[in-house]
N, C-alpha and C positions, 0 to 999 in steps of 0.2 A: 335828275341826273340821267345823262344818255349813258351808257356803254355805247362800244364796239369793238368787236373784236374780228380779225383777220387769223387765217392759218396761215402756212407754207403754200398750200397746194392754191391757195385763191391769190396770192403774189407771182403770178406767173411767166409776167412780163416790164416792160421797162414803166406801160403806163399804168398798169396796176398798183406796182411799188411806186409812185408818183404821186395819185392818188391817195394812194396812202399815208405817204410822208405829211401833202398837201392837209388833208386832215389832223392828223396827228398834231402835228402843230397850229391847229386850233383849240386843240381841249387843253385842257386845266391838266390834265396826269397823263400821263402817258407808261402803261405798267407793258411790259417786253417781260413775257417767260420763254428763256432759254434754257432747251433740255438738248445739248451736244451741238453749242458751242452757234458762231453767228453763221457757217455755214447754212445751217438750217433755218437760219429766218434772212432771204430775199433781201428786205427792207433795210438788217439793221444796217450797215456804212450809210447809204442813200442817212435815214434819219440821224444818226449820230449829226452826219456831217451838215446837216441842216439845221441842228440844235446846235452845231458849234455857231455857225454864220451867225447865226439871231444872237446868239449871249456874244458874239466877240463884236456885234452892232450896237448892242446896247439893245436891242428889241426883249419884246417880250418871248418868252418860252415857256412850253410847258414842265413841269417836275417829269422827272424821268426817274420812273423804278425798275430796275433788272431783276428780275425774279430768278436766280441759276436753280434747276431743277437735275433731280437724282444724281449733285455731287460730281458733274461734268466741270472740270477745272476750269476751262477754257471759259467757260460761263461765269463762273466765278470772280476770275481776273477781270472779264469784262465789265460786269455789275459791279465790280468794284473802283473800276476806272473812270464809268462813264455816268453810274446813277447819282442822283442827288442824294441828300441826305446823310453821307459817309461821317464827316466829319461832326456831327450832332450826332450822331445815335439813332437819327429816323429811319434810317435803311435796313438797320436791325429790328426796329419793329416792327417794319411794315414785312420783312421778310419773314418773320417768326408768324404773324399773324395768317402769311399767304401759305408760308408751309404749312403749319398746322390745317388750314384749310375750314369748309363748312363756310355758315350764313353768317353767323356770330361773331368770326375771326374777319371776314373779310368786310362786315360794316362795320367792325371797331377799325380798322386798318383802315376805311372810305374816311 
């Protein structure tokens, strides 16, 4: 399994966030933690709006989890608009698993 992961401050620019998206939609998951809302993550509209293209193609996509961290609304609503999972119950687990946190919780949630 690869990770990667991206901050705010390394999306700095238009090809950065490009690249990123570019990537992003080649993995299998794609987990987005939002702590005060999409302002602070660059990328997310760019990837929403590329994960919309591919599903409204019929292409493949990757699973997309919203993690909203410290009870920011704005995160909240969006994780609940845009991740997969909602309507099965797996976005509750995977969120319960990523909040609680540690090695244990986060390769039960992999």
């Amino acid at each position: 399994m690869t990770v990667t992961a991206r901050t705010q401050t390394q999306l700095f620019d238009q090809a950065r966030i490009a690249a990123f998206v570019s990537e992003a939609l080649r993995a299998d998951v794609v987990i987005v933690t939002l702590h005060g809302g999409k302002a602070l993550c660059p990328a997310f509209d760019p990837l929403i709006d590329a994960l919309r293209q591919r599903k409204a193609a019929g292409e493949r996509a990757p699973y997309l989890h919203i993690q909203p961290m410290g009870g920011d609304e704005e995160s909240i609503l969006l994780a609940r608009e845009h991740s997969d999972g909602i309507a099965d119950g797996t976005w509750e687990d995977l969120y319960r698993y990523f909040n609680y946190g540690g090695p244990i919780n986060v390769q039960r949630a992999l």
